[in-house]
C-alpha positions, 0 to 999 in steps of 0.5 A: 111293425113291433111297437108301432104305437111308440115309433110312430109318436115320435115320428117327424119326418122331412123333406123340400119344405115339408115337415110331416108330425104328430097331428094334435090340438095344437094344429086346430087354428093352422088347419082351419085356415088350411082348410078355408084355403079353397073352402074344401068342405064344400066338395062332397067327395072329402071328409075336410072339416068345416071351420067350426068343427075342426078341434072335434076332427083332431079329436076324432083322429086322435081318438082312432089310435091306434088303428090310425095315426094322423100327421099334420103337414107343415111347411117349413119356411112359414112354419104354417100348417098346409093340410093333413094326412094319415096311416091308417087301417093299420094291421101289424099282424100283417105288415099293412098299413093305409095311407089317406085322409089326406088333404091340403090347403087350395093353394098347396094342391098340384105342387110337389107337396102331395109327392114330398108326403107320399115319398116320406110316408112310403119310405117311413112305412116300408123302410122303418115300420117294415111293411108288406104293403101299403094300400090306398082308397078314395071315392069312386068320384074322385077322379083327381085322387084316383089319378095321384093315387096311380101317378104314384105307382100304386096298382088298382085291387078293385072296388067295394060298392056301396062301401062309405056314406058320404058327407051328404048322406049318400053312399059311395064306392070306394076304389082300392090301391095298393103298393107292395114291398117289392115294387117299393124300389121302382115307385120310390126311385119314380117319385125322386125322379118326379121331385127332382124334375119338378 
């Protein structure tokens, strides 16, 4: 994971319709309307933007290189921003990533687009950036994200209780997953299975 800032700056990836790039200003309006597919601000257990604070949340992203590093995802064929998802928690001293603050447009959800990002994402982290492991988390509550997350072959480690404040200022816990390098083959040849079945 040596010079991990510069590989990932210039990182676009691609996959059925998905274009995955470096997460910046020039995304606001796209993911606003993404964001307003669904009103997902609304649901207290995401951290998706309302529509007035949305240049603040690139910022922000922006502003925790280098121990997160944002993409926005793009459809292709529109060429329209469709939601947005992250490495994060990077350690390079350990060869570990995380892969979340992940989310797309209402319309968008269960299709193959959460499965063409996470397939891109994997492949990119243990196949280029040279990953141990790669780990996942998300909200006690989110029984949805909780289900993708295993549908993906990634293995429960635990949970950490009164962890993250919530949007709404209540306290959650927070599940934790992860992938290692090892069982990257199996899960990698499960996802192509999953794309190519549909």
């Amino acid at each position: 994971m040596t010079e991990l800032g510069t590989q990932l700056e210039n990182c676009r990836l691609e996959l059925n319709g998905v274009r995955l790039e470096p997460l910046g200003p020039q995304h606001a309006d796209g993911l606003r309307a993404a964001a307003a597919d669904g009103e997902l601000w609304k649901l207290r257990i995401t951290s998706v933007p309302e529509p007035q604070d949305t240049d603040a949340y690139i910022q922000t992203a922006l502003d925790m290189r280098p121990g997160r590093f944002a993409f926005a995802v793009i459809d292709t064929l529109s060429n329209t921003v469709i939601g947005t998802t992250s490495y994060h928690d990077i350690v390079p001293a350990i060869n570990r990533v995380e892969i979340g603050y992940t989310w797309y447009a209402r319309s968008r959800q269960r299709t193959s687009v959460n499965t063409t990002c996470k397939l891109l994402l994997l492949s990119y982290a243990f196949e280029t950036l040279g990953c141990a492991v790669v780990g996942f988390r998300t909200d006690n509550f989110n029984f949805t994200s909780q289900a993708a997350i295993e549908r993906l072959g990634a293995r429960k480690d635990g949970v950490l209780r009164h962890h993250a404040q919530r949007r709404d200022g209540t306290v959650r816990d927070t599940v934790m997953y992860s992938i290692m390098q090892g069982e990257w083959p199996e899960v990698k040849a499960q996802l192509r299975y999953r794309l190519q079945r549909g």
